[in-house]
C-alpha positions, 0 to 999 in steps of 0.5 A: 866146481860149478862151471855154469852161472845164471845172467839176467839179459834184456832180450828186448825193450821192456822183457828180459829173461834169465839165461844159462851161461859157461864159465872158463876157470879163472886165470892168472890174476883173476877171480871167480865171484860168486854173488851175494846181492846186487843192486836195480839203480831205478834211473838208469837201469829201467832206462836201459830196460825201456830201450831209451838209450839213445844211438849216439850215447851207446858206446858212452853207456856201455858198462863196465863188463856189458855184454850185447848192445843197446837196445837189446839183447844186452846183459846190463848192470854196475852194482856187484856184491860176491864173495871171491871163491877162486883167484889169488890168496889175499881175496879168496873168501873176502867180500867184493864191490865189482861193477859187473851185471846181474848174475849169479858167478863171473870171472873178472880180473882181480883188479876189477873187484874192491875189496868191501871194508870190514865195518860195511855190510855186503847189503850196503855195499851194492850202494858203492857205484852210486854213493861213487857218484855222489863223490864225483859230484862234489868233487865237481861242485865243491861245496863250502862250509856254511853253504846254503845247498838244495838237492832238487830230486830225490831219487837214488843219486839224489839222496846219495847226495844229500847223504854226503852233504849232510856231513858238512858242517854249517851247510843248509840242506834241503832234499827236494822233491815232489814226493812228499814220501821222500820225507821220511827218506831224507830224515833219515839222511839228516837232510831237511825236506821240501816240496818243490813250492816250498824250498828255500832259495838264495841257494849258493849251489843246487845239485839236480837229479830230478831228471825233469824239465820241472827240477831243472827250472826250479833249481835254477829259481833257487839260486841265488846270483852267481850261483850254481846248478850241478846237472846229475840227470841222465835224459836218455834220449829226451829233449829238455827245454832250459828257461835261458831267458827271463833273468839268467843272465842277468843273475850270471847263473851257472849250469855245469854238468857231472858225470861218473865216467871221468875223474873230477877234473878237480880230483883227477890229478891225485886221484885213480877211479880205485881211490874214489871207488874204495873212497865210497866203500868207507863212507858206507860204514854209516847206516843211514845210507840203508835207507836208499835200499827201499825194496828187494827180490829174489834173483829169479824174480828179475824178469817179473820185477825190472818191467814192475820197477820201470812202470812206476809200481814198485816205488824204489831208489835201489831196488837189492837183488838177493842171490841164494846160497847156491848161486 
């Protein structure tokens, strides 16, 4: 057995490179993985890639099996798809979701890895770590049926949202953003669309994903009173001005963070981060969801195309990484 893999490092703000690494023999309760695709989430990914983590959230952003530490050098990434090739019985030769960076084998424990339902496709599957945010999230807001619900910024958490609710029956549902391209996106998602002039307000709940001061004032216009804004953006180290002012108070608006990291508190007392990422497994049985999958690239492309991705020239939600059959 091929004891080396290949990992993609940022070796410094805005260049990474790929690099041979050894790998030990698996053992007790562990797995060798060998991948097969893996997923860019453009937000996050390209923020690491940039170098704007800032210093007082880099423990808070560390993943899951990172290696090094922001901002750089730093192997960093979250959405594994492989096939187990060494470990227990029951998960040699099944497909597996693991939240493990870009690379072409690693050794993880064996409860580490999900297993990917038969009816998802192991190129769909690389969506699972963000379609599992999007099931915080509503468990965070906890939409109601018949609700009047916009989802103000179209990027991969953003759609992964409108996604989910445009399962809920009796909902209005606006996928907004300042993309007219994001149309053709939340068609396919069964959400309607709207430039941010044009959405409908008298919103009961606004999910924001925009990451932009703009998103954010224009959710908070969409409410209706009482209403709420579910805060998804990640802002790195930037500062954002809040419109507190003007009616906010007096309309009893509300702002409330989301974030993957913990268990909804409204979940957390019946449900383990293993029910909520196999949760999100299942929902990618549906294949609308391919339509977050908007680019892909060869492994040993990275370094030419994370720089690409971060610069805006490569338009993309999740951008797939396809690993070659000798990886």
């Amino acid at each position: 057995m091929n004891r080396t893999a290949n990992a993609f490092w940022l070796s410094s703000p805005g260049e990474g490179e790929i690099r041979e690494v050894t790998l030990v023999a698996p053992a007790e309760g562990e797995v060798l993985v060998r991948a097969l695709y893996s997923g860019v989430s453009r937000g996050t990914e390209t923020l690491v890639f940039r170098g704007g983590v800032p210093e007082s959230q880099r423990e808070v952003m560390r993943a899951p099996f990172q290696e090094g530490d922001f901002p750089a050098p730093v192997k960093y990434g979250y959405l594994s798809v492989g096939e187990v090739e060494e470990g227990p019985a029951d998960l040699v030769g099944r497909t597996v979701f693991c939240l493990y960076p870009h690379q072409t084998r690693y050794v993880v424990p064996a409860a580490a890895v999900t297993v990917v339902p038969d009816g998802v496709p192991a190129s769909r599957a690389i969506l699972a770590g963000t379609v599992e945010t999007a099931v915080n999230a509503l468990w965070d807001a906890a939409p109601l049926v018949g609700d009047r619900i916009a989802v103000v910024g179209g990027g991969m958490i953003g759609c992964s949202v409108a996604a989910l609710l445009a399962r809920f029956p009796g909902v209005r549902l606006q996928l907004v953003d300042a993309d007219p391209d994001r149309a053709r996106t939340a068609e396919a998602l069964g959400a309607d669309f709207a430039l941010p002039g044009d959405a409908l307000g008298d919103c009961d709940l606004v999910v924001h994903a925009s990451a932009t001061e703009q998103g954010l004032a224009r959710a908070l216009e969409l409410l209706r009173p009482e209403g709420t804004v579910l805060e998804l953006s990640w802002y790195g180290d930037r500062q954002v001005a809040l419109p507190l002012g003007e009616a906010f108070h007096s309309r009893r608006l509300v702002v409330r963070s989301s974030q993957v990291g913990t268990v909804s508190p409204a979940r957390a007392g019946s449900r383990s981060y293993a029910d909520r990422l196999a949760l999100a497994l299942e929902l990618l049985a549906d294949p609308a969801l391919d339509a977050l999958i908007t680019g892909e690239s060869a492994f040993e492309e990275l370094p030419e195309v994370l720089p690409r991705l971060a610069a805006g020239e490569i338009p993309a939600l999740c951008h797939r990484v396809r690993y070659g059959a000798s990886a």
